[in-house]
C-alpha positions as CSV (number, residue, x, y, z in Angstrom):
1,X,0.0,0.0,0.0
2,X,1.0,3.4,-1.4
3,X,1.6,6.4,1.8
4,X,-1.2,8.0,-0.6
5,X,-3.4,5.1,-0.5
6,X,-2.8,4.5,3.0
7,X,-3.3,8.7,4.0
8,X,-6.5,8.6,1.8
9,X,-7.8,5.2,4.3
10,X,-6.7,6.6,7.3
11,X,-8.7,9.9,6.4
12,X,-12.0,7.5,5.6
13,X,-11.6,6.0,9.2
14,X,-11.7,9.0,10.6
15,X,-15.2,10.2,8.6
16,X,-16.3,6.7,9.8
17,X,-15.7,7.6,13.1
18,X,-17.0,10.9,13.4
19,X,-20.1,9.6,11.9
20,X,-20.8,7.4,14.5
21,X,-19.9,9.3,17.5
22,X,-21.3,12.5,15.6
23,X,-24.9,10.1,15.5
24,X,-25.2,9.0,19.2
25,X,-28.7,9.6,20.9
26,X,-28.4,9.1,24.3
27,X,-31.6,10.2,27.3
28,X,-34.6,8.5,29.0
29,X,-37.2,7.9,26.8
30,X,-41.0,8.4,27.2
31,X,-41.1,4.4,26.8
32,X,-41.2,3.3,30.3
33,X,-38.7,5.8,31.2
34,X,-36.2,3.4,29.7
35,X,-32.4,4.9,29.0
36,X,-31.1,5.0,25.2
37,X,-27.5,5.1,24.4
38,X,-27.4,4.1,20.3
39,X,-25.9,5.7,16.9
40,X,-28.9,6.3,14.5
41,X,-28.1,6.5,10.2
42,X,-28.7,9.4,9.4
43,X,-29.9,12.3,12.6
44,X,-32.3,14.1,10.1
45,X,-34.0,11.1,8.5
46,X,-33.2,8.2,10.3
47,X,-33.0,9.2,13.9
48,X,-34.4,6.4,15.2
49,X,-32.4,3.0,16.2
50,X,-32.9,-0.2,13.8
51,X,-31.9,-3.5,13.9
52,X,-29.8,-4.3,11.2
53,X,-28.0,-1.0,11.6
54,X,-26.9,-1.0,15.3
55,X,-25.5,-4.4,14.6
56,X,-23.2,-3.2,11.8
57,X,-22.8,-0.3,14.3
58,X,-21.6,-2.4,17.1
59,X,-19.5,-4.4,14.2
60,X,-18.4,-0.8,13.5
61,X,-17.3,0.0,17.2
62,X,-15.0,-2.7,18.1
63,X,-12.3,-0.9,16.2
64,X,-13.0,2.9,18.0
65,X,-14.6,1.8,21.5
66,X,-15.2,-1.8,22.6
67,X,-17.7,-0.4,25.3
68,X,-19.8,1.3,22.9
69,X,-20.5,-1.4,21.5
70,X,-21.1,-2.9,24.2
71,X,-24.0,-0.3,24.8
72,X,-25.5,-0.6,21.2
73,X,-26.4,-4.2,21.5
74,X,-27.5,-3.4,25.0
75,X,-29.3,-0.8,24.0
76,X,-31.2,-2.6,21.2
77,X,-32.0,-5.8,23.3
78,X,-34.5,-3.5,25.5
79,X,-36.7,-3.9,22.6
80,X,-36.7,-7.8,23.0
81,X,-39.9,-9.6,23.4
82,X,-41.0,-12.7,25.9
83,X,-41.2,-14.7,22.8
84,X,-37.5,-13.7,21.3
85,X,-39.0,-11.2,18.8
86,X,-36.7,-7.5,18.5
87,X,-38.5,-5.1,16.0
88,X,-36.6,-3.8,13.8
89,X,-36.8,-0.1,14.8
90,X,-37.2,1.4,18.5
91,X,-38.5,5.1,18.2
92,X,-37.3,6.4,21.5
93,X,-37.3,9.9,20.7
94,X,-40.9,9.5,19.1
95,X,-42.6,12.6,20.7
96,X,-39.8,14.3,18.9
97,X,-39.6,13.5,15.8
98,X,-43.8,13.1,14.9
99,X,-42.5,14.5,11.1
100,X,-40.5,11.8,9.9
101,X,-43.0,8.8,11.8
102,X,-45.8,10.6,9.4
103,X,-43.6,9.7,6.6
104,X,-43.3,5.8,7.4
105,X,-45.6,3.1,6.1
106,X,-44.7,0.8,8.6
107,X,-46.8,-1.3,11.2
108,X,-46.3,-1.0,14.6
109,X,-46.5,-2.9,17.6
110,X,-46.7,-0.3,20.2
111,X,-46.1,3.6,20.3
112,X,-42.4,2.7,20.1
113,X,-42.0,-0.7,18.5
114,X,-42.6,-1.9,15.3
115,X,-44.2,-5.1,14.7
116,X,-41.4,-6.6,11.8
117,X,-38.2,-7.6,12.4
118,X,-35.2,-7.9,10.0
119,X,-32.5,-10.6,8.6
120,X,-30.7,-11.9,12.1
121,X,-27.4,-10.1,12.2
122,X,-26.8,-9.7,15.8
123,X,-25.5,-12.9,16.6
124,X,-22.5,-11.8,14.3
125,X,-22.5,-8.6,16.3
126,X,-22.2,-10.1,19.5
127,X,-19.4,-12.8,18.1
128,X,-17.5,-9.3,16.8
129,X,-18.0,-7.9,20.5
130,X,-15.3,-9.6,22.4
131,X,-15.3,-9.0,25.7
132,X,-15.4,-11.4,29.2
133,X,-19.2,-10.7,28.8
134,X,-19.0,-13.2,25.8
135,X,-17.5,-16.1,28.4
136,X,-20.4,-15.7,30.9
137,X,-22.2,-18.7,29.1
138,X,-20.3,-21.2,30.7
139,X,-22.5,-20.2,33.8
140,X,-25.3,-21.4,32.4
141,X,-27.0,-24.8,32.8
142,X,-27.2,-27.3,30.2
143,X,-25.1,-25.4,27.9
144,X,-24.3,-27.4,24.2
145,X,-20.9,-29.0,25.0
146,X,-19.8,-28.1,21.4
147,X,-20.7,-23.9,22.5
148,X,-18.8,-25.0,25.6
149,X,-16.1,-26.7,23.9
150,X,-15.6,-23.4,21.5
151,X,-15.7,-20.6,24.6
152,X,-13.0,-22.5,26.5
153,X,-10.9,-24.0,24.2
154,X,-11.3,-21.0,21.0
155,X,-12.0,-18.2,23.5
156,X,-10.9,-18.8,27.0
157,X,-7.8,-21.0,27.0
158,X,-6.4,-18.9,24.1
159,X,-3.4,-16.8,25.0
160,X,-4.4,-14.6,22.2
161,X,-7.5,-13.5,23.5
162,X,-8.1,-14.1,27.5
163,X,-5.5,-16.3,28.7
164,X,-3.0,-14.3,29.4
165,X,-0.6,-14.0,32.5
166,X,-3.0,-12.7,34.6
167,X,-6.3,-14.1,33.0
168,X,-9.5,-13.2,32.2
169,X,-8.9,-9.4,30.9
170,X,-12.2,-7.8,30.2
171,X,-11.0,-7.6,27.1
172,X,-9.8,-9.9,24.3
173,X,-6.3,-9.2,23.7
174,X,-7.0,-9.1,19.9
175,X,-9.3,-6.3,20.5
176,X,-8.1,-3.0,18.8
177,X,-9.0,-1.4,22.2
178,X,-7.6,-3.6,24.7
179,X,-5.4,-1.9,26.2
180,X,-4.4,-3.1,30.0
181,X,-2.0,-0.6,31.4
182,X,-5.4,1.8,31.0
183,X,-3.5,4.6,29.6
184,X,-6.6,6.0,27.9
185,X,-8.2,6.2,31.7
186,X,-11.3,3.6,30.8
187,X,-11.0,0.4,32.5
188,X,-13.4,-2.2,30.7
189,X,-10.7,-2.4,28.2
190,X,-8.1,-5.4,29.4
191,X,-8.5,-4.7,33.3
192,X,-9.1,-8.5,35.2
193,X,-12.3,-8.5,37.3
194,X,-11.8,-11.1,40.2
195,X,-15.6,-11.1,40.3
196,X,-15.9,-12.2,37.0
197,X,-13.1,-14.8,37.7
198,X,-15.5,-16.2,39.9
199,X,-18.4,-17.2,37.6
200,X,-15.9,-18.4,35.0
201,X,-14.6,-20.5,37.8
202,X,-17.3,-21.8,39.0
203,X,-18.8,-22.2,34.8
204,X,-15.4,-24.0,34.3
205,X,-16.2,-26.5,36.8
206,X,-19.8,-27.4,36.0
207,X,-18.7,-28.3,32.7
208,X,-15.9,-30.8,34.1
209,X,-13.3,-28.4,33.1
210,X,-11.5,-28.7,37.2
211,X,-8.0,-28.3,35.9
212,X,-8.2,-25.5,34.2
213,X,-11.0,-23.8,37.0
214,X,-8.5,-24.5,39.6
215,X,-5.4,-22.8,37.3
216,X,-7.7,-19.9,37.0
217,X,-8.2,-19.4,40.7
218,X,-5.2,-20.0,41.6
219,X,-3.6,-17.7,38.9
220,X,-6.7,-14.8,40.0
């Protein structure tokens, strides 16, 4: 790669970014007087929070700020129905933006839900968000042993993510954030919590895994 080719990539990683940061929404909505935290497309047209496009987002985040990530899947999942279904757009700010609603042909399932959904693209957003979050399966009963096998052996036990030295970080050492010394002042960025030592512990030995749950203890 040419120094022009590589100026010209760093300057379009830097539009990306102030896009997304420029396109947070973040308040209490009139929606159960539930908090947002999300980037929206477009703040004029779009200024609501969708689906599709806060996974991409999230996908997005991992290489600017692991923890706002973190906050768009979050953020989206409020929207998650007892039966598993997420609408594809959550109008937060609704009372705000009356205007562009009038403009949708779109059916609804509340106020602030819509009653479609779009093509699933949040479990590659949540695989993309790697943080110690993504281990806390192993506390869970009857867990698949082949999801098992993967988050300990792929994920856990890999000295390229979370076994490191001083295991788990919060997060992965292949993360573009991770960074353990804190120098940026955030800690949710390669920091190990002995609290969530514990549950991985304790996850490690439901699963038969005693060995490496005692190593982990030990080593916390």
């Amino acid at each position: 790669m040419t120094n022009r080719n590589a100026q010209d990539y760093a300057g379009l990683v830097a539009a990306a970014k102030n896009v997304l940061l420029g396109n947070r929404h973040a308040g209490q909505s009139k929606w159960e007087n539930r908090s947002f935290d999300f980037a929206c497309p477009s703040n004029v047209t779009y200024p609501f929070q969708w689906l599709w496009d806060s996974c991409f987002h999230a996908i997005a985040l991992t290489h600017i700020d692991i923890g706002l990530a973190q906050q768009e899947l979050l953020c989206l999942l409020q929207a998650a129905q007892p039966n598993g279904f997420i609408p594809h757009m959550i109008l937060w700010e609704r009372e705000k933006y009356l205007a562009q609603i009038a403009t949708y042909n779109i059916a609804m399932l509340n106020d602030y839900l819509t009653a479609i959904s779009q093509p699933p693209v949040l479990a590659q957003a949540v695989e993309r968000v790697v943080t110690v979050t993504s281990l806390l399966p192993l506390i869970l009963e009857n867990l698949d042993q082949e999801i098992v096998r993967r988050l300990v052996n792929d994920h856990l036990h890999n000295p390229a993510e979370f076994w490191l030295p001083y295991p788990v970080p919060s997060v992965a050492a292949s993360e573009p954030t991770f960074d353990p010394e804190a120098k940026t002042g955030l800690l949710w960025r390669g920091s190990t919590w002995v609290n969530m030592n514990w549950f991985l512990v304790g996850g490690l030995q439901q699963y038969g895994y005693y060995e490496l749950a005692h190593e982990l203890a030990v080593r916390t």
